[in-house]
C-alpha positions in Angstrom: 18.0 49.7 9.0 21.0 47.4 10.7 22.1 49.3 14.2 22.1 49.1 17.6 19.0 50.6 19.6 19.7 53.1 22.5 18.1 49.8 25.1 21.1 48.0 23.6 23.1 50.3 24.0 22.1 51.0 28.0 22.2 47.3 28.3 25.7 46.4 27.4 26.9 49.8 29.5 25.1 48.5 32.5 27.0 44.8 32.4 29.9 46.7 31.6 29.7 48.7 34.6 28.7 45.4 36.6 31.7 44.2 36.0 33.6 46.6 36.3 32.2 47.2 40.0 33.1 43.2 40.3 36.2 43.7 39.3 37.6 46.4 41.4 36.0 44.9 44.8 37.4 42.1 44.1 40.9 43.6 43.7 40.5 46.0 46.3 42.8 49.0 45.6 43.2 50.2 48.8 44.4 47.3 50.2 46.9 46.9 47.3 48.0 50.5 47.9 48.6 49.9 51.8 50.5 46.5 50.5 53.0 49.0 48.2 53.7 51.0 51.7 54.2 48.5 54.0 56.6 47.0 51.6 58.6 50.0 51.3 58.4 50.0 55.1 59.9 47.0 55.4 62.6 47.6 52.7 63.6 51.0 54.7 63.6 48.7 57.8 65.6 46.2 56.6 67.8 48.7 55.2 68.4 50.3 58.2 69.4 47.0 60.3 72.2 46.1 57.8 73.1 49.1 58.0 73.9 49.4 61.5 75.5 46.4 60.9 78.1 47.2 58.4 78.8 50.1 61.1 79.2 47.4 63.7 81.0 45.1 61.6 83.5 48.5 60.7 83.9 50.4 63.8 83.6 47.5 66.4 80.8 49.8 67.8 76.8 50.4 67.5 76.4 53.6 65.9 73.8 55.1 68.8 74.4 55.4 72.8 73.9 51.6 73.7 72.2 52.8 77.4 70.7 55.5 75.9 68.6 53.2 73.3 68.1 50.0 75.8 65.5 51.4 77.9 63.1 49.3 75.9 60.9 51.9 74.3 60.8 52.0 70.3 62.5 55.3 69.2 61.0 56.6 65.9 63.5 57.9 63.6 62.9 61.3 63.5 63.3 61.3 67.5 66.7 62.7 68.2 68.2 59.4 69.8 67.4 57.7 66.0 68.2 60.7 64.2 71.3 60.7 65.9 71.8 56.7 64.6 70.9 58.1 61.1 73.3 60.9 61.5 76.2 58.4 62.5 75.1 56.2 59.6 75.0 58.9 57.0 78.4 60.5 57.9 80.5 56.5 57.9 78.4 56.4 54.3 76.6 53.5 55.6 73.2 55.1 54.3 72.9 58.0 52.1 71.8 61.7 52.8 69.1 61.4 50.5 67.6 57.8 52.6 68.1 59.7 56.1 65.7 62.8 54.7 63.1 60.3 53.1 62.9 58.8 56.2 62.7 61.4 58.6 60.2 63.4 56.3 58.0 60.1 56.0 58.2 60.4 59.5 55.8 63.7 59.6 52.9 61.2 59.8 53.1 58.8 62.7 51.9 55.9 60.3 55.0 56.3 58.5 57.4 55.5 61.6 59.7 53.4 61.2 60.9 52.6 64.8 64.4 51.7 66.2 64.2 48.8 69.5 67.4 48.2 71.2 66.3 44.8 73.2 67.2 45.9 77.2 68.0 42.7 78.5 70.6 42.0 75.4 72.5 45.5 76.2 75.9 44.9 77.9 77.8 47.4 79.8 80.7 46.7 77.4 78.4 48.3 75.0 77.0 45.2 73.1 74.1 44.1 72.1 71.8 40.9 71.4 68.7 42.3 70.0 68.5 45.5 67.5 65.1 45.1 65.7 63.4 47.7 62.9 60.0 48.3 63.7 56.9 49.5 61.1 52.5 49.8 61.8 51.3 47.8 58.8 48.5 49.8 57.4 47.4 46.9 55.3 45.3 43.8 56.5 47.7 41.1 55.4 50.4 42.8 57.5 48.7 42.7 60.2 47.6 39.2 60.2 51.6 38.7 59.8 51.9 40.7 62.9 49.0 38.7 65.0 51.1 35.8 63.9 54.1 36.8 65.1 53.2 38.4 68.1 55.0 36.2 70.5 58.1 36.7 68.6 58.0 40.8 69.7 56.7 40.5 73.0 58.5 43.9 74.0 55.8 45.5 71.6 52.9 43.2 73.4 51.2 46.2 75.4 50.8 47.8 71.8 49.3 44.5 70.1 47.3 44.3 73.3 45.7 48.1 72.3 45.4 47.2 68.6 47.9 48.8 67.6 49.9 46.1 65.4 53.6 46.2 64.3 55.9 44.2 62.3 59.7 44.1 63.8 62.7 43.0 61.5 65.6 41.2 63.9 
């Protein structure tokens, strides 16, 4: 009688299943998931930047406390100096309501920050700057070969390479 025997049967599931394991390491999910985030980070980040400068470009003014930001540190945005930049943002429409909540509530986790850096040595008494960058931590392993690479390009965030910690900063 013309079939298939139940070896047969185990046999083709078992090369199925091989490569299907082959497959799926080879694509490596995770990685492709922590890809999709850090390129939403970097959209966010990027959105941020030219935001704050259609403010500039509009008001002839940074929309934060230049000597209150220029102290060197990064200042995630749900801290209230970069909330307050967010506020300033949302209320000239520059970013909506809607961006300022995402961000902040991605913000819960501190692998979500997105981090505001306000270059010291560009910040002018008459309240201009040289350097506004938009910080992110890649979580995936391309990223942060990107960051190694750049490094020397966001030397204010060296002492965190230098512990591991890896970021990626938008001028």
């Amino acid at each position: 009688m013309p079939g298939f025997t139940m070896i047969e049967l185990l046999v083709v599931i078992a090369v199925i299943g091989v490569l299907a394991v082959a497959v799926l390491s080879s694509i490596n999910p995770l990685e492709q998931i922590n890809k999709g985030r850090d390129t939403k980070k970097r959209s966010d980040a990027a959105q941020i930047l030219n935001a704050i400068d259609r403010y500039y470009a509009s008001q002839e003014e940074y929309p934060f406390d230049v000597q209150a930001v220029a102290d060197g540190g990064l200042h995630a945005v749900n801290t209230e100096l970069a909330n307050s930049l967010l506020k300033n943002l949302v209320d000239t429409k520059e970013i909506k309501k809607g961006f300022k909540t995402r961000l902040v509530n991605d913000a819960s986790k501190p692998e979500n920050h997105i981090y505001i850096y306000v270059d010291p040595a560009g910040a002018q008494s008459d309240g201009d700057v040289e350097g506004v960058y938009a910080c992110f931590k890649p979580s995936s392993n391309s990223f942060k070969k990107e960051s190694a690479k750049h490094a020397a390009d966001w030397s204010f965030v060296e002492d965190e390479i230098n512990n591991g910690n890896y970021y990626i900063c938008l001028p």
